[in-house]
N, CA, C and O atoms as a Tinker XYZ file with bonds, in Angstrom:
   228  protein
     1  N   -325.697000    4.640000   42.456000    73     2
     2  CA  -326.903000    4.612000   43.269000    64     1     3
     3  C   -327.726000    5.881000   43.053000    63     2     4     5
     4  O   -328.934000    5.819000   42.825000    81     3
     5  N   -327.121000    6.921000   43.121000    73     3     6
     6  CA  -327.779000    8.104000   42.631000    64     5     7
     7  C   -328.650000    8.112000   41.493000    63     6     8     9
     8  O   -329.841000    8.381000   41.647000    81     7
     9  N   -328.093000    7.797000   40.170000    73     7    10
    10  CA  -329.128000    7.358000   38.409000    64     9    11
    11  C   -330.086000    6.695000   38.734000    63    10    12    13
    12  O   -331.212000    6.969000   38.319000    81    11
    13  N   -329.776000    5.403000   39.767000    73    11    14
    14  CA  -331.156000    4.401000   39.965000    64    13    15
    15  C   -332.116000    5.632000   41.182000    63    14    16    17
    16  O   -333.245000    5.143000   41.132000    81    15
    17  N   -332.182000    6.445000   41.823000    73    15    18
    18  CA  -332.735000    7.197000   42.749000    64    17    19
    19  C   -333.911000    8.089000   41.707000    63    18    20    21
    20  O   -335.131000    8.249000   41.722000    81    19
    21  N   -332.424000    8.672000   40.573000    73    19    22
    22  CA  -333.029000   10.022000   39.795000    64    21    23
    23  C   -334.316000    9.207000   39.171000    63    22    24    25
    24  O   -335.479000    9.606000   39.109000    81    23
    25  N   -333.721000    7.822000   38.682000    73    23    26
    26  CA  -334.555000    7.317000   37.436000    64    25    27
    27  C   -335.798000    6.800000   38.250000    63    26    28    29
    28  O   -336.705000    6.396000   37.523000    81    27
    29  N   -336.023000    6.730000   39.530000    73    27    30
    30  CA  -337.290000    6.305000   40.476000    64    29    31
    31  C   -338.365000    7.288000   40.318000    63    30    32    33
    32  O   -339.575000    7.276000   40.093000    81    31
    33  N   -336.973000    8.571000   40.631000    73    31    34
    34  CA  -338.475000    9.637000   40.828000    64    33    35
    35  C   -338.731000   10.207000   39.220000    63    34    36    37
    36  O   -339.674000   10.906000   38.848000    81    35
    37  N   -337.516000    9.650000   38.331000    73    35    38
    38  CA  -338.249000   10.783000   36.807000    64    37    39
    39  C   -339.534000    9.415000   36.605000    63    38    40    41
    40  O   -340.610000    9.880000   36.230000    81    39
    41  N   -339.537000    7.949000   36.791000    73    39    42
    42  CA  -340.801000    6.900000   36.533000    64    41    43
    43  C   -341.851000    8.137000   37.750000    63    42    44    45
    44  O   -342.516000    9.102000   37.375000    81    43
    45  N   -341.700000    7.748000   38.900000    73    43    46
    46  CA  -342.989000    8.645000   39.515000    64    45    47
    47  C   -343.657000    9.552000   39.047000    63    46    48    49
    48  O   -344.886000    9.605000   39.090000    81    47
    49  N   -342.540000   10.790000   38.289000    73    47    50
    50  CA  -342.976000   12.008000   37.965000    64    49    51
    51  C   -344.444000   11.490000   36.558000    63    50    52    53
    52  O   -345.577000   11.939000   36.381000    81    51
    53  N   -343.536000   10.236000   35.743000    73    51    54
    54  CA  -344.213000    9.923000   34.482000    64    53    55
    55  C   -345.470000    9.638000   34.656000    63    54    56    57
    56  O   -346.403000    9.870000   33.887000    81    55
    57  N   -345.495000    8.776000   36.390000    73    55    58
    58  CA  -346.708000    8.012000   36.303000    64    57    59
    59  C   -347.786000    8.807000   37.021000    63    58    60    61
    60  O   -348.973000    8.504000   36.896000    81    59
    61  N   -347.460000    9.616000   37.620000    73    59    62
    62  CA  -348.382000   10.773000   38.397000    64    61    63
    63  C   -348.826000   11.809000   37.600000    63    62    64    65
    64  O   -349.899000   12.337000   37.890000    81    63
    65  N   -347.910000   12.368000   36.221000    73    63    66
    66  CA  -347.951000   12.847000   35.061000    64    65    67
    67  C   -349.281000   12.115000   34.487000    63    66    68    69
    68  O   -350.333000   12.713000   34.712000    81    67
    69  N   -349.326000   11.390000   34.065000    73    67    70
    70  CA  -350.445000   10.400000   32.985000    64    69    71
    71  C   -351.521000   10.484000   33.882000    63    70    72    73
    72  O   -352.598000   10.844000   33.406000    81    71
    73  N   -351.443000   10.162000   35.395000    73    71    74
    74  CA  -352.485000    9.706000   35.995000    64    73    75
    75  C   -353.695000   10.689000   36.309000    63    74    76    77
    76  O   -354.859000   10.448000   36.630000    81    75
    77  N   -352.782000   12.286000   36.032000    73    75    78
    78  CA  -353.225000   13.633000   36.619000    64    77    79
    79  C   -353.915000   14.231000   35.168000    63    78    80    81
    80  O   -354.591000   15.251000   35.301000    81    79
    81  N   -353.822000   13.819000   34.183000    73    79    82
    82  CA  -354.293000   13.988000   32.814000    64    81    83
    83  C   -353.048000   15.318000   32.193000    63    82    84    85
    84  O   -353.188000   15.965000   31.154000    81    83
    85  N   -351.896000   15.433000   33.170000    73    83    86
    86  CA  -351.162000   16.571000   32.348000    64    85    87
    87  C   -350.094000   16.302000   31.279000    63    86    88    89
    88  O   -349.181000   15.593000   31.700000    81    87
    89  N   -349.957000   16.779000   29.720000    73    87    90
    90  CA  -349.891000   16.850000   28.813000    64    89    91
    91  C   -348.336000   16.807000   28.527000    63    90    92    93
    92  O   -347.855000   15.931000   27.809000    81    91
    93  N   -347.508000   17.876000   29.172000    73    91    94
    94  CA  -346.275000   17.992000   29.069000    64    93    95
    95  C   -345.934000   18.507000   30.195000    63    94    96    97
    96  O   -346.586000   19.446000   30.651000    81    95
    97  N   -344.579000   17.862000   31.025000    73    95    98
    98  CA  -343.482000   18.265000   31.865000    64    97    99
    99  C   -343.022000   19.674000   31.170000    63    98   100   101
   100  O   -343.325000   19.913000   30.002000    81    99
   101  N   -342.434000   20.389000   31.797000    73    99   102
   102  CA  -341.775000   21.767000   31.463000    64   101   103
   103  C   -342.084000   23.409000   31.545000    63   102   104   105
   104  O   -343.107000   23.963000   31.948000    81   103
   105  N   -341.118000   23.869000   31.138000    73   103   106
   106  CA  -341.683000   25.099000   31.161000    64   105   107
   107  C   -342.744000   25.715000   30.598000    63   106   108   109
   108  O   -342.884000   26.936000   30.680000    81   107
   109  N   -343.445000   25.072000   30.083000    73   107   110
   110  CA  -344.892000   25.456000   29.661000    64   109   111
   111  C   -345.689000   25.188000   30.346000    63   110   112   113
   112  O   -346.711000   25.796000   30.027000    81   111
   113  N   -345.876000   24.360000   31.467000    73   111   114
   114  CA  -346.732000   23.811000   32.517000    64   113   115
   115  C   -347.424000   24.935000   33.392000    63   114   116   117
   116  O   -346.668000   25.763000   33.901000    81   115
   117  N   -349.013000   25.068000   33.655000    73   115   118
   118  CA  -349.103000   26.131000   34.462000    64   117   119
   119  C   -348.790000   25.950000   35.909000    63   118   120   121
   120  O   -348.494000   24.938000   36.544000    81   119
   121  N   -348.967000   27.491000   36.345000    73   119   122
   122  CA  -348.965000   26.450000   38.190000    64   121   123
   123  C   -349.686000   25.869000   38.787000    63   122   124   125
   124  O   -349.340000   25.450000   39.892000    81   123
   125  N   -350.774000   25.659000   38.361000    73   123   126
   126  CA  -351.904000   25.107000   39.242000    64   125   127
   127  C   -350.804000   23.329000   38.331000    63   126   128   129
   128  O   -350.400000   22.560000   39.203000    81   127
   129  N   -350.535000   22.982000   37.172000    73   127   130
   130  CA  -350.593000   21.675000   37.062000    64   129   131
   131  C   -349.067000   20.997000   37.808000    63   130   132   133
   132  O   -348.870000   19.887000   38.301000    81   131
   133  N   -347.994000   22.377000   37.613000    73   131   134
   134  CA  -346.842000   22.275000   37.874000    64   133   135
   135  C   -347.070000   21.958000   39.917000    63   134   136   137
   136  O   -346.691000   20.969000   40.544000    81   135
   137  N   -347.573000   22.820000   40.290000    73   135   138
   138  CA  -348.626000   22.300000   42.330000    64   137   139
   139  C   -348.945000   20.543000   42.116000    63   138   140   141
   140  O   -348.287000   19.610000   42.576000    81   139
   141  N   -350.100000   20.496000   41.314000    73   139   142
   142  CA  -350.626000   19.182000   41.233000    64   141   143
   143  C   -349.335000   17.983000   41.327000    63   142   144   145
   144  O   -349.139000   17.201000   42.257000    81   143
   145  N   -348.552000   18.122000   40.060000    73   143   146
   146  CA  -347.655000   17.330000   40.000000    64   145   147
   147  C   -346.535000   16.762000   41.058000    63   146   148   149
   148  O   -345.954000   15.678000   41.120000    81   147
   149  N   -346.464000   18.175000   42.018000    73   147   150
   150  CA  -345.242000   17.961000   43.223000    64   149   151
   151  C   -346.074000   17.378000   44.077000    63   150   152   153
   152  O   -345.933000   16.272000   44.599000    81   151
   153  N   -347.505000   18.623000   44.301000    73   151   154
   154  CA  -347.778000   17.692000   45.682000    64   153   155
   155  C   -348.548000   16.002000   45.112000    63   154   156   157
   156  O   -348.627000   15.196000   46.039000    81   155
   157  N   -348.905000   15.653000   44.175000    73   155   158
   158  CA  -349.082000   13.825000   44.436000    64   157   159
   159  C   -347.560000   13.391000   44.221000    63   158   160   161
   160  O   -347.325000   12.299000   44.737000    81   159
   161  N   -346.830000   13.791000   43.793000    73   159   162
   162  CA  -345.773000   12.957000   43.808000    64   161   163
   163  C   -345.052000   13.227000   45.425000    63   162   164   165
   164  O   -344.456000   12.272000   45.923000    81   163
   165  N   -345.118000   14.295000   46.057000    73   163   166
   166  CA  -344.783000   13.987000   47.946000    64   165   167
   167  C   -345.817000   13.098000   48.236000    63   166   168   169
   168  O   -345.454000   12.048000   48.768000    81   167
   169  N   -347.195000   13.262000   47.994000    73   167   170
   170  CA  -348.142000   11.992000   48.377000    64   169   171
   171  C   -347.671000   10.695000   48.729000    63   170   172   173
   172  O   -347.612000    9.988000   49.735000    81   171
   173  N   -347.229000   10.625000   47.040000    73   171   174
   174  CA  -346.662000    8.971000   46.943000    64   173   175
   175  C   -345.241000    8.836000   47.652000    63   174   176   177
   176  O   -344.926000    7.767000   48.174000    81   175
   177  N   -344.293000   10.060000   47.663000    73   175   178
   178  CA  -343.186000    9.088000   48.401000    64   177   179
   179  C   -343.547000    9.152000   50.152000    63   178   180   181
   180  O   -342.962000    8.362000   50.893000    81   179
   181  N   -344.300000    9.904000   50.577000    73   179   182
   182  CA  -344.784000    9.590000   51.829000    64   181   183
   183  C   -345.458000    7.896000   52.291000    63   182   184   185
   184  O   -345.333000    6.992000   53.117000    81   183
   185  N   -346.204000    8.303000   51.096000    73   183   186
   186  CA  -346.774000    6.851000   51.059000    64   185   187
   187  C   -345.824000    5.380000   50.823000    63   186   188   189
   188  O   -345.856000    4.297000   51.408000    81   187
   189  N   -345.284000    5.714000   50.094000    73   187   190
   190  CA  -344.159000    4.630000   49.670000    64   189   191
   191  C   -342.975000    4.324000   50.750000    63   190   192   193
   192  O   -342.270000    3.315000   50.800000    81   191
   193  N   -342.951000    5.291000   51.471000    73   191   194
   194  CA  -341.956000    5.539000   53.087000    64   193   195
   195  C   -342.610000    5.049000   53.967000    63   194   196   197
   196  O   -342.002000    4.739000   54.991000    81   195
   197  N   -344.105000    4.795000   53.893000    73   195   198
   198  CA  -344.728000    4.637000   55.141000    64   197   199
   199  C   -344.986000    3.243000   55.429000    63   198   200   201
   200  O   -345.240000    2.604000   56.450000    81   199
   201  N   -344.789000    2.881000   53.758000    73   199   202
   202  CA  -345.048000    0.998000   53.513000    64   201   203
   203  C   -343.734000    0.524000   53.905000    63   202   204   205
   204  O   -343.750000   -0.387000   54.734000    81   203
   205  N   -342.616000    0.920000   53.509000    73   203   206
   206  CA  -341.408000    0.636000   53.479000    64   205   207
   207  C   -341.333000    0.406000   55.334000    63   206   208   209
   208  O   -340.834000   -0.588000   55.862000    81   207
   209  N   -341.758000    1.207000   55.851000    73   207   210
   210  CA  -341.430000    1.483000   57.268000    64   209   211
   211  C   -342.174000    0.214000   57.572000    63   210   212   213
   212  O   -341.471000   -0.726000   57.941000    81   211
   213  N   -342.956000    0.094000   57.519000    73   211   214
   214  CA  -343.936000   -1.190000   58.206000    64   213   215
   215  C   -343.959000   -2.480000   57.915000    63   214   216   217
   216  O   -344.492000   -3.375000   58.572000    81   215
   217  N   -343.052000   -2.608000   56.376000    73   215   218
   218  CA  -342.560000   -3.717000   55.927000    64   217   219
   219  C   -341.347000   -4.061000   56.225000    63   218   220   221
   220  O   -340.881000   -4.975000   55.544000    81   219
   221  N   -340.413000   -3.418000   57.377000    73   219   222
   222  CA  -339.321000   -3.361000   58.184000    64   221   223
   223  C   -337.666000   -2.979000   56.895000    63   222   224   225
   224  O   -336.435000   -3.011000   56.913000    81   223
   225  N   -338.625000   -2.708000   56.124000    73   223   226
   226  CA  -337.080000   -2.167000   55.039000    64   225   227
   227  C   -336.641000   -0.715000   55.557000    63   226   228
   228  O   -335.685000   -0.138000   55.040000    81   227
């Protein structure tokens, strides 16, 4: 259950990655893109918690 969890949020990271126009994950990332990347991806699992909640899962 854990791999299927990791592998949720490394798809999120990918798709918030592409969506944000940033280039490469890693230690080369600045901080302003390495900020961008965490806070939409808390965005979305807030968001994704908040549907979940109201869709009684």
């Amino acid at each position: 259950m854990q791999e299927g969890r990791e592998q949720t949020l490394k798809d999120l990271e990918e798709e918030v990655r592409r969506e944000l126009g940033i280039q490469n994950i890693g230690p080369n990332m600045t901080t302003e893109e390495a900020g961008k990347l965490g806070g939409y991806m808390v965005k979305r699992l807030i968001e994704r918690g908040e549907q979940a909640m109201h869709e009684g899962k």
